[in-house]
N, C-alpha and C positions, 0 to 999 in steps of 0.2 A: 464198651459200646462200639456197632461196628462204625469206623468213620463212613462208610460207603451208603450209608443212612441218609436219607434226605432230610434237608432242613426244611421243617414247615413253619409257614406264615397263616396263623389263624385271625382275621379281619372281621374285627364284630368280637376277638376273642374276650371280653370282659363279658357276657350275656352268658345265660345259662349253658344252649350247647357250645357255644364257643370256647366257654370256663372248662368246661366240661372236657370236652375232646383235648383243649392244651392239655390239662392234666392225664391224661390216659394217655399219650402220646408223651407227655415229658415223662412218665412212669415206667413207659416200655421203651424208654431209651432214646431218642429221639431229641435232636438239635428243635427246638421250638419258639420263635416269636409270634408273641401277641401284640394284635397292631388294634387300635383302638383312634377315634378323631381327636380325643381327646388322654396325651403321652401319659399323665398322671394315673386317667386311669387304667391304661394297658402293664405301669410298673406298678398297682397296686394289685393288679390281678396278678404279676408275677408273684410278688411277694407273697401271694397268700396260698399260691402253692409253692414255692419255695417253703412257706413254714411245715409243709404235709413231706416236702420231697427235698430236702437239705443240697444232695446232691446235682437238680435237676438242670439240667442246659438248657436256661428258659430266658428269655428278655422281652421288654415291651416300649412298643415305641409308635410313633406317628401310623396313619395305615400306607402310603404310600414307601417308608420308609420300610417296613412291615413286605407288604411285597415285594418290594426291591430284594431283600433279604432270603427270603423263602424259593427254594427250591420246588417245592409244590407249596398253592396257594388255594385255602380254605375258606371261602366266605361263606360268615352265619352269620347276618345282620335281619332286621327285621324285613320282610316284604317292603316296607313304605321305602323304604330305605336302597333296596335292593338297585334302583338303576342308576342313585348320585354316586355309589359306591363302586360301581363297577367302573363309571367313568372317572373317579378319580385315580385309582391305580392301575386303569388300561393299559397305560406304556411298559409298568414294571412287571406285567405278566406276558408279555407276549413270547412267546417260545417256552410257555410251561404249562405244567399241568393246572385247571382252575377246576377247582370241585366246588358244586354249588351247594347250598342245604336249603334252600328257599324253599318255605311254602309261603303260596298267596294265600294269608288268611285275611280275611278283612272286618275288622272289629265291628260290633259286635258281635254277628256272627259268624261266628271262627267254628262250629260243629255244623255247617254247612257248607256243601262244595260250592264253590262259585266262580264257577270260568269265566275268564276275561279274555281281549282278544290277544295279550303276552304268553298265553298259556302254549307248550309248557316254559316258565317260567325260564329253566336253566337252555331253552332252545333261546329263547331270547338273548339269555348271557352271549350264547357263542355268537350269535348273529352282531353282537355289540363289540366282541372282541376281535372277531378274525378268524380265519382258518389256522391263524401260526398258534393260535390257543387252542389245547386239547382240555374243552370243558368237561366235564365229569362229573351228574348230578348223582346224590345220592346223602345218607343221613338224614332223609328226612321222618321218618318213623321209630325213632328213637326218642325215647324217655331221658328229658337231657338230664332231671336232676338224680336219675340211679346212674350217668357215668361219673357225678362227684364222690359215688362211694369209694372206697380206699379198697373194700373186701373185693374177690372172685366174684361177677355174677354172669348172667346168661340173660338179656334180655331181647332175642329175638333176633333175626335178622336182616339185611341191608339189602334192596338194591341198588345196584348200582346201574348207572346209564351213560352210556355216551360212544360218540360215534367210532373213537379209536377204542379198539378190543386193549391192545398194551396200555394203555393210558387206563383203562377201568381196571386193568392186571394190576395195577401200582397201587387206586385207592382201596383194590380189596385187600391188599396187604396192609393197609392203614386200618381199614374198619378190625382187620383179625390182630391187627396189635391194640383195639379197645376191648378188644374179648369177647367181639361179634364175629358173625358169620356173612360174610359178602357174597352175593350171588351177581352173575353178569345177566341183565335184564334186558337188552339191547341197546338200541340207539338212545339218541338226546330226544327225541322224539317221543318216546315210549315214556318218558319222566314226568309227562302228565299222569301218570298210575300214582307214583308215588309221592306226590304234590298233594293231589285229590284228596290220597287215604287219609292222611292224617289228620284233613275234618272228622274222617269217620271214628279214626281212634279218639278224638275228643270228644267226639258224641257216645262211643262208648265208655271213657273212663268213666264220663258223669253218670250215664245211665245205669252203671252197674256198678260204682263205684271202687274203681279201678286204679291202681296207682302206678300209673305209666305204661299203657296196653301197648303192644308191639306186634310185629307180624312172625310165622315160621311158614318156614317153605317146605311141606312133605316130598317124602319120596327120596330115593337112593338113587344120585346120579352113577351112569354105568361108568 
């Protein structure tokens, strides 16, 4: 493994994408804690990829402890959830990269878009963090439960968003170590696109019965 790898801190990490992405990241090599509110269950989400990946450089602990730790800091917690959690490990991210995953879905219906006045969501994160945080929205249009396969697969595309160009440079090397393809989408600004979509992939999967629709980007960059 190269050491020169960043250590991630996945917060929310016991949840689907959060489960998810540890594992693909502790697969592809990668130093990984999962930070969870509650310790037990961030070291049972360990453990249960430890049983898939014997070797993996994985720990689970508190989420501020969790941040403190991570080198680059991932949060995939639910929307309701999204603004107690930013302010509880706001100190331990300051001078790092924060990638947000948040969609606002709001239950019941989650196959329909529904702007609020936080929208876009991961613009709010930064507005809550600071300028010393380089936020970086993206993963939101991915099929969390095809990243617990173990197999190769190819399920679409990332964008990615956020105000520092080098900063989106670093999560699209994360997303192409899940075995995605990252594209640089612009600003934080612009992450209202990819917030949005994903009422619409849940309105497709049901509609056509779809098991985990994604997006692809045509065309051949020059």
């Amino acid at each position: 493994m190269n050491q020169n790898m960043p250590c991630i801190a996945v917060i929310g990490g016991t949840g689907s994408l959060g489960g998810g992405l540890a594992f693909r990241w502790a697969k592809a090599g990668y130093r990984v804690v999962i930070g969870s509110r509650s310790r037990e269950k961030a070291e049972q989400a360990c453990a249960d990829i430890l049983e898939k990946l014997p070797s993996a450089k994985i720990t689970g602990c508190g989420n501020q402890d969790a941040a403190s730790r991570g080198d680059i800091v991932v949060l995939t917690v639910p929307y309701s959830h999204h603004e107690s959690s930013i302010r509880e490990i706001s100190d331990a991210v300051q001078g790092k990269i924060f990638v947000d995953t948040t969609v606002p879905l709001v239950p019941p219906k989650v196959a329909r878009v529904q702007l609020s006045a936080d929208w876009p969501v991961a613009g709010a994160a930064q507005t809550m963090l600071g300028e010393a945080v380089r936020v970086v929205s993206a993963f939101h249009n991915v099929a969390a439960a095809h990243l617990h396969n173990e197999g190769d697969h190819d399920d679409g595309d990332v964008l990615v968003f956020g105000n520092s160009k080098a900063a989106r440079e670093s999560v699209i090397e994360l997303v192409s170590a899940v075995g995605l393809k990252g594209w640089h989408a612009g600003s934080i600004h612009n992450s209202v696109v990819g917030e949005a979509l994903t009422s619409v992939l849940i309105f497709l999967n049901k509609n056509y019965q779809i098991d985990g629709s994604g997006i692809r980007i045509t065309g051949n960059p020059a």
